[in-house]
N, C-alpha and C positions, 0 to 999 in steps of 0.2 A: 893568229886569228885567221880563219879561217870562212870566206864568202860562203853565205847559204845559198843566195840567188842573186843575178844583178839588180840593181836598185831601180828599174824600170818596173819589176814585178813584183815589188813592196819587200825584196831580200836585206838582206843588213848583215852585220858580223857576229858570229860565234864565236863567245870568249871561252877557252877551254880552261882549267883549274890552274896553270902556270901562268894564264895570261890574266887572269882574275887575281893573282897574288903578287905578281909587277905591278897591277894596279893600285892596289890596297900599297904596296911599300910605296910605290914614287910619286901617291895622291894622287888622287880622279879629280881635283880640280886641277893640277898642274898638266894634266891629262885632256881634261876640257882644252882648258885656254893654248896648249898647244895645237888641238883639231881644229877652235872654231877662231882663234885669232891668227897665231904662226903660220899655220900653215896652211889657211883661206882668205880672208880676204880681209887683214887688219888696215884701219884706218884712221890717220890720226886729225884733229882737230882741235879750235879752240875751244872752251867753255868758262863761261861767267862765274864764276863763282860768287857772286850777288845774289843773280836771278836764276841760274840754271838752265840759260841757255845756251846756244851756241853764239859765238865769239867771229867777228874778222878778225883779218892779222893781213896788213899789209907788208909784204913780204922787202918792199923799196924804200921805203920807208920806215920800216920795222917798227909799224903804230899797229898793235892789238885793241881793239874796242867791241863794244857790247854797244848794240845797234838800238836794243831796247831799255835798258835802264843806263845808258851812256856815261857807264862807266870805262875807264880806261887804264891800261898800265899790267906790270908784270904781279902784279901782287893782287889786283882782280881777276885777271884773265889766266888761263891755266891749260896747257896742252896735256889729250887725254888721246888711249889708242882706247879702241873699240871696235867690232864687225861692223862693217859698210853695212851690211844689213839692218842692224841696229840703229843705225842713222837713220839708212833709208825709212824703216819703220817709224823712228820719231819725226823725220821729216812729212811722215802719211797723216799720222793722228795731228799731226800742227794743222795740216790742209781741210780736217774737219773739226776743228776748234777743241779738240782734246791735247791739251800741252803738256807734257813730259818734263819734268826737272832731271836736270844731269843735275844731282849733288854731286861736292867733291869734297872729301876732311881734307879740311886744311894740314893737320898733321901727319897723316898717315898717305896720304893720296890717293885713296879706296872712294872708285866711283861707285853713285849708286842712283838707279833711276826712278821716280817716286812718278806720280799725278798731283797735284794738290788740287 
């Protein structure tokens, strides 16, 4: 891959026909989640799997609880990785009363982030 211009000046990367073919075989999502989780800024946290939000976890005590629907225990509360960013964001819309649900399938452990 080869830099058109630095990224101050709205530049990005040029995938040429080999690097567009490693894509398509090693999957552009596995491709994703290693630019935007591995190898920037992944973050991990509790989440309720009740309510869909985030989770304490007292680390001395190793008590996980859900602050708003005061659930508690390893079978509600559920450790998830996701970009700091993504937090940060859900942390934003919470601050103007737009709430974000972290779902999580209980079988699969595929999050997924809704509004209701």
């Amino acid at each position: 891959m080869n830099s058109v211009s630095t990224r101050a000046h709205g530049g990005g990367l040029r995938i040429g026909e080999m690097e567009r073919d490693t894509l398509l075989a090693q999957g552009v999502s596995n491709t994703l989640r290693d630019r935007l989780i591995e190898q920037s800024d992944r973050y991990k946290c509790w989440v309720c799997k009740v309510c869909g939000l985030f989770a304490t976890y007292d680390p001395e005590t190793k008590i996980k609880e859900c602050l708003v629907c005061e659930t508690e225990g390893d079978e509600f509360i559920k450790q998830i990785e996701l970009p700091y960013a993504t937090k940060l964001v859900i942390q934003e819309l919470i601050g103007i009363n737009i709430v974000p649900r972290v779902l999580v399938d209980p079988d699969s452990g595929v999050v997924k982030i809704t509004v209701r």
